[in-house]
C-alpha positions in Angstrom: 104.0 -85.6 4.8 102.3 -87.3 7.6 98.7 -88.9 6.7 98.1 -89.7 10.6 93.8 -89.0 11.0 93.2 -87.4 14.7 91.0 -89.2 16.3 87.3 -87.8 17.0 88.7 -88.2 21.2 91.3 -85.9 20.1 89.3 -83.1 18.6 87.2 -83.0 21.0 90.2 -82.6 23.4 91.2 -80.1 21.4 88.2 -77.7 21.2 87.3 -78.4 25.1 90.9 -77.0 25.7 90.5 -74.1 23.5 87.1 -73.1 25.0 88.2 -73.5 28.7 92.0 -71.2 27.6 89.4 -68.4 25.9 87.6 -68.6 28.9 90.8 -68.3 31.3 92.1 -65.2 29.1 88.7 -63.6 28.8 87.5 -64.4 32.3 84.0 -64.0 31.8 82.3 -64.6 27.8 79.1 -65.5 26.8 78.2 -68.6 24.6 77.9 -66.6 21.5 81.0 -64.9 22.2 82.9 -68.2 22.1 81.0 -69.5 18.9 82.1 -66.4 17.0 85.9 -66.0 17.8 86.9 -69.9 18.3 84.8 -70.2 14.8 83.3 -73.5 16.4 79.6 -74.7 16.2 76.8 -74.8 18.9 76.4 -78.3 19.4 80.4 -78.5 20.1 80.5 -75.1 22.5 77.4 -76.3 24.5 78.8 -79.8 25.4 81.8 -78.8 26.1 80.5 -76.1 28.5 78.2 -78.3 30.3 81.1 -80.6 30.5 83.0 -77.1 32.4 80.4 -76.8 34.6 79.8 -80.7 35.9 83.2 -80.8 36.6 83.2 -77.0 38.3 85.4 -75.2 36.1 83.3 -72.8 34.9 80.7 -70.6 37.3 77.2 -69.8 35.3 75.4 -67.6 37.7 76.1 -64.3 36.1 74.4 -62.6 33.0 76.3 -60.0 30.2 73.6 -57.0 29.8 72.5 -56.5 26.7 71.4 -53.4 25.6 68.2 -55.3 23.9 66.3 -58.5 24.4 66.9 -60.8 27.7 70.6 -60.8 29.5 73.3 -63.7 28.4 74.6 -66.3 30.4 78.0 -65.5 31.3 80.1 -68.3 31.6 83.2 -67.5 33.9 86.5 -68.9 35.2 86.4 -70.3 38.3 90.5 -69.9 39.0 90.8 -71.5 42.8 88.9 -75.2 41.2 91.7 -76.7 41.4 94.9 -76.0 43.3 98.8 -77.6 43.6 100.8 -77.1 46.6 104.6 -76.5 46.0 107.1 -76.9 49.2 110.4 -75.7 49.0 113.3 -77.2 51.7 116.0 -75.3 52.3 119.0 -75.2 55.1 117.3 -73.5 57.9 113.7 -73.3 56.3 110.2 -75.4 55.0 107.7 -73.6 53.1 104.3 -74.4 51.3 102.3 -72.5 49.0 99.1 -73.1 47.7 98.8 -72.2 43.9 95.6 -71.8 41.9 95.2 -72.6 37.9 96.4 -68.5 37.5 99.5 -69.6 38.9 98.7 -67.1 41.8 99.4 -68.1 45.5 96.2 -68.2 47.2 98.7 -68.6 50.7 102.0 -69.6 52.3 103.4 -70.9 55.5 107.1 -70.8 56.6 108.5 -72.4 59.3 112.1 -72.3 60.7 113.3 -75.8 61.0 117.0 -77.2 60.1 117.6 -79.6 57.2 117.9 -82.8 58.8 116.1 -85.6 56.5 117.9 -88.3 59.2 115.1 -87.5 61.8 111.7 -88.7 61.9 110.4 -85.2 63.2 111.6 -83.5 60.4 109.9 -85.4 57.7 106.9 -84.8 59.8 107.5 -81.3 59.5 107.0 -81.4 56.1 103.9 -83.3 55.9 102.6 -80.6 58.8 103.4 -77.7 56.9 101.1 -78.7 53.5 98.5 -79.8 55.4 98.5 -76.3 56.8 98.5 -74.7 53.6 95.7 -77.5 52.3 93.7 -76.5 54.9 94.3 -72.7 54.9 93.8 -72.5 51.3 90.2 -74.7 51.6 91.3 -77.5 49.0 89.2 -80.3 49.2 91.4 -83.8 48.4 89.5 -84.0 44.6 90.7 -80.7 44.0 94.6 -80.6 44.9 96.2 -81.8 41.6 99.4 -83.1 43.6 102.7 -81.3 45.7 105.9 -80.5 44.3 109.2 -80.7 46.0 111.5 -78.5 45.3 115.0 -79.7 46.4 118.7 -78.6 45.9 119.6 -81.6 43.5 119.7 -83.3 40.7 117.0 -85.4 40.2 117.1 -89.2 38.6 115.7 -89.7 35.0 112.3 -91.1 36.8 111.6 -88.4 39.4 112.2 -90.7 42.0 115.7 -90.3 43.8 118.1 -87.7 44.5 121.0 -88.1 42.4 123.0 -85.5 43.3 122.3 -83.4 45.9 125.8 -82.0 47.8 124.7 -78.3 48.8 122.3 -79.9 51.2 122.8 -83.4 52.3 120.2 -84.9 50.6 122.5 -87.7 48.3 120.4 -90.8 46.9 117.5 -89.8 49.4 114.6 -91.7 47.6 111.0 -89.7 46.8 109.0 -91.7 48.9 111.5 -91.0 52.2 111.4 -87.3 52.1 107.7 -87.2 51.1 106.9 -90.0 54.0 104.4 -88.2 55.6 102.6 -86.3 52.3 99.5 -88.7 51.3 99.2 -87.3 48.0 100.7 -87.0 44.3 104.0 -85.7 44.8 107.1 -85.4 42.8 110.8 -83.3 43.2 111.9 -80.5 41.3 115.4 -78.8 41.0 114.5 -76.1 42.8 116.3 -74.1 39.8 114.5 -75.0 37.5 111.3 -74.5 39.7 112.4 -70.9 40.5 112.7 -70.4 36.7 109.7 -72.3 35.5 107.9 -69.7 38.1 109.6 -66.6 36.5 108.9 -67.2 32.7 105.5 -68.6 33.6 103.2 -66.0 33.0 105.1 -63.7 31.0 105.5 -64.5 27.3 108.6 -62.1 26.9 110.7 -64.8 28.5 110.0 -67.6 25.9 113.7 -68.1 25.9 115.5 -67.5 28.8 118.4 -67.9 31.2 117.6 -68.1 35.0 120.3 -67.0 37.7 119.6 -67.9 41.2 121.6 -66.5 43.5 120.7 -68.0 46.6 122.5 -70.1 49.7 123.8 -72.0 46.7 124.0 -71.1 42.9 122.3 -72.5 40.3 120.3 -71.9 37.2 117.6 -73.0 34.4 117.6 -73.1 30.5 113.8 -72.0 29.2 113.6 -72.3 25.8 110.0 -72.2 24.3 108.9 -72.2 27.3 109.8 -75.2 28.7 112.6 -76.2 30.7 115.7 -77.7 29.1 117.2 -80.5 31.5 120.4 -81.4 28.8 120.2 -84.9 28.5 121.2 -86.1 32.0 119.4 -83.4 34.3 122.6 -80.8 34.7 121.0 -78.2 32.0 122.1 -75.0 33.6 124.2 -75.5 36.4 125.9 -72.4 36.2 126.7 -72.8 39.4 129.8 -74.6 38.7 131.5 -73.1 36.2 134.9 -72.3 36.5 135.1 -69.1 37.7 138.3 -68.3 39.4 140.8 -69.6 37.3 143.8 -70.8 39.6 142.9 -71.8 42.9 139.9 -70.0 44.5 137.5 -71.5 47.4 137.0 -75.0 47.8 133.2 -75.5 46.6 130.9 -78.4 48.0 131.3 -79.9 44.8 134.9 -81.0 46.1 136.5 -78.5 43.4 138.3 -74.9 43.6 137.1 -71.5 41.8 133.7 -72.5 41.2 131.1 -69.5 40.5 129.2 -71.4 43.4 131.6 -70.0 45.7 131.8 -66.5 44.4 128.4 -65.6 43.7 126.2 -67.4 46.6 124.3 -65.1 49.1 126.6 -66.1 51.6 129.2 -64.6 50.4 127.9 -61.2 51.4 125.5 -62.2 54.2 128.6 -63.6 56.1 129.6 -60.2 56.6 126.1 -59.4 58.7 126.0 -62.9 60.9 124.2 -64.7 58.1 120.9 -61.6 57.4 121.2 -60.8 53.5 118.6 -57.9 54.2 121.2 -56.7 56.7 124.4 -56.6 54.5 122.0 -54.7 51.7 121.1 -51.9 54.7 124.7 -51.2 55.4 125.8 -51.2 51.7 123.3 -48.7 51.4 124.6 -46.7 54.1 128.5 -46.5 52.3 129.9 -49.4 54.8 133.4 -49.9 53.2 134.0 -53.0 53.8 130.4 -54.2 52.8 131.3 -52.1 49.2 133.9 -54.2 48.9 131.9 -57.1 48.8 129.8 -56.0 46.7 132.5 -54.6 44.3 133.8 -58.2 43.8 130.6 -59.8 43.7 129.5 -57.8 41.2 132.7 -58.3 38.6 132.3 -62.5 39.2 128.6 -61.8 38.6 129.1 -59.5 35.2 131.7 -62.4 34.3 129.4 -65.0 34.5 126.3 -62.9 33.3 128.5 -62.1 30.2 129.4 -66.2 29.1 125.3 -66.8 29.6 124.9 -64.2 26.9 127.2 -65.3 24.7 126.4 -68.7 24.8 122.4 -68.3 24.3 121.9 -65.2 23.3 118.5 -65.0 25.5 116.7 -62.7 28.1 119.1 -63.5 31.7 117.2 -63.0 34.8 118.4 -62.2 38.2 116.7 -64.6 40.7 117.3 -66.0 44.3 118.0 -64.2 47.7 120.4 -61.8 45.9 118.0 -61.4 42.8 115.8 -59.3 44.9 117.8 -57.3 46.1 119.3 -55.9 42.7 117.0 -53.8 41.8 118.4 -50.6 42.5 122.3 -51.8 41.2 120.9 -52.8 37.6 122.6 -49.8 35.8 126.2 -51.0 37.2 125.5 -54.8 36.7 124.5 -53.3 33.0 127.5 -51.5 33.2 129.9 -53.6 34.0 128.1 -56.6 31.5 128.4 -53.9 28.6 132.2 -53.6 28.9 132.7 -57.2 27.9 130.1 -57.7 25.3 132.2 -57.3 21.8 128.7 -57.1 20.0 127.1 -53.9 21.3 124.3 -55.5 22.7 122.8 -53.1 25.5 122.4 -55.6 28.8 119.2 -53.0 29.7 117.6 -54.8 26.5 117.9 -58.9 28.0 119.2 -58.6 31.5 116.0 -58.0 34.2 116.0 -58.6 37.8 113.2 -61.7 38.9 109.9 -60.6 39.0 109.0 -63.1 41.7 111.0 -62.4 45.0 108.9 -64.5 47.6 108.8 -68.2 47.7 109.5 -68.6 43.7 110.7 -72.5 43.7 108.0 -73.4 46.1 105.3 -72.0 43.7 107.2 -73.3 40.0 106.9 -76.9 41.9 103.5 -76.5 42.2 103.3 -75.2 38.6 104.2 -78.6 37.4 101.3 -80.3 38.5 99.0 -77.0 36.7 100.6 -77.6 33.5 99.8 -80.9 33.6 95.7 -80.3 34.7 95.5 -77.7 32.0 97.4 -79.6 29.2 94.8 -82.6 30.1 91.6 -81.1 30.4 
């Protein structure tokens, strides 16, 4: 049994972090209020609330009514006093989002501009595009808590180069280069793990969880309690390449055949509709053949691969990506066709969901980072 003493510095970490989350979840308490329910004294709760409000946390201008006797001081969250920005690079696109300490975005720019981190006026690009956000969303330099990249890679032990990033060509790109032109804390994300970090967030059912994202390229996150498991060299979910076709298939960017990369990605039904996704989802809806066909085998690669995630951690799976949000109306067939390999009778309905977020989810889970940290610091 440990005999370890906290320190008086740690306690009082402790309770200022516990008064601020009651006030986060409450929204709006007065001082009793706290002393009651966080069962701490009044010397404790008025220091740390005056310690709220000097740093602007914490707005005092309202009252609670009382029914008797003079009105309360209600002390209430101020959620936009801080803020991360999250950018998200993608083949043809850059977006920002500014995200407050709700994990809400506040706004968003997108701008059409192909992946090239070679040129000069790209990287510029990207330093244009969250200063635009910055300044759209009013964050004052003291308040942004840092910008987080998310990027189609594998990311070194250190956070500071790309050690594997094949879908786009960003391959031993350092940090600092693609970040040249951003003069504040940054940092890169998978921008799987982002997507998923964004989806299990705010929503305590997903404590465990599997993330599918089915965008330009496949790839997934492992949540478990909460956090993200990275498997000890940073490939923790890459679902992307698992051997789905077992003899031969399409050559993947990874360099091998059959991979559920090649299968799966939004391409492969976006292809059929000169590249627009939203397109091949109209004409399936209309009874195209050919576009039911698509969908047909996308569907029994997806079930396949939904099936082994199931099996192997027995968690909530979650659709995600460009495809993810479109799936809302096929759930019963996915569920369906995920049923008929299950051996154990467990009802997909009960664990399989489509995302909940289904606009700019990486770029806001890289800014969550940088939250999480604020809020775990306090």
């Amino acid at each position: 049994m440990s005999t370890e003493k906290i320190s008086a510095n740690e306690i009082k970490t402790k309770n200022r972090q516990i008064i601020y989350n009651y006030i986060r979840e409450r929204g709006s308490v007065s001082k009793q209020e706290i002393v009651v329910d966080m069962q701490l004294s009044l010397p404790t709760v008025t220091s740390n609330l005056e310690f709220l409000k000097k740093n602007r946390l914490i707005d005092t201008s309202g009252k609670i009514k009382n029914t008797g006797g003079r009105n309360a001081t209600a002390f209430s969250y101020i959620k936009n006093a801080r803020m991360a920005i999250g950018v998200d690079i993608t083949a043809n696109h850059i977006t920002a989002v500014a995200v407050n300490l709700s994990g809400d975005i506040v706004c968003m720019e997108r701008r059409r501009s192909d992946f090239d981190l070679e040129k000069d006026a790209y990287l510029r690009e990207i330093g244009e595009v969250v200063e635009c956000v910055k300044k759209e969303a009013e964050i004052d330099d003291e308040n942004l808590l840092g910008v987080g990249i998310s990027v189609q890679s594998l990311i070194s032990d250190d956070g500071e180069y790309i050690k594997y990033g094949m879908a786009l060509n960003f391959a031993k790109k350092r940090r600092e280069e693609i970040a040249a032109y951003v003069p504040y804390r940054n940092r890169l994300v998978h921008d799987s793990y982002a997507a998923g970090y964004r989806e299990t967030w705010t929503n305590r059912e997903f404590q465990n969880a599997f993330y599918i994202s089915l965008s330009n390229s496949v790839g997934g996150s492992v949540i478990i309690d909460d956090a993200i498991y990275e498997g000890n060299t940073h490939k923790g979910g890459e679902i992307g390449h698992l051997a789905a076709v077992s003899e031969g298939g399409e050559l993947c960017y990874c360099g091998r055949r059959g991979c559920f990369d090649t299968v799966c990605k939004a391409g492969k039904l976006a292809a059929y509709t000169d590249g627009n996704l939203e397109e091949f989802f109209r004409v399936l809806d209309e009874g195209d053949t050919t576009a039911k066909g698509l969908w047909e085998e996308y569907l029994n690669h997806l079930a396949c691969a939904i099936h082994n995630v199931r099996m192997l951690f027995d968690g909530m799976v979650i659709l995600g990506g460009y495809v993810g949000a479109h799936v809302g109306k096929y759930m019963e067939d996915i569920c369906e066709r995920v049923d008929a390999r299950n051996p154990f009778g467990d009802r997909a309905r009960d664990y399989l969901v489509e995302c909940r977020y289904k606009v700019e989810a990486s770029a806001a889970g890289a800014a969550l980072f940088y939250i999480d940290e604020f809020l775990e610091n306090i």
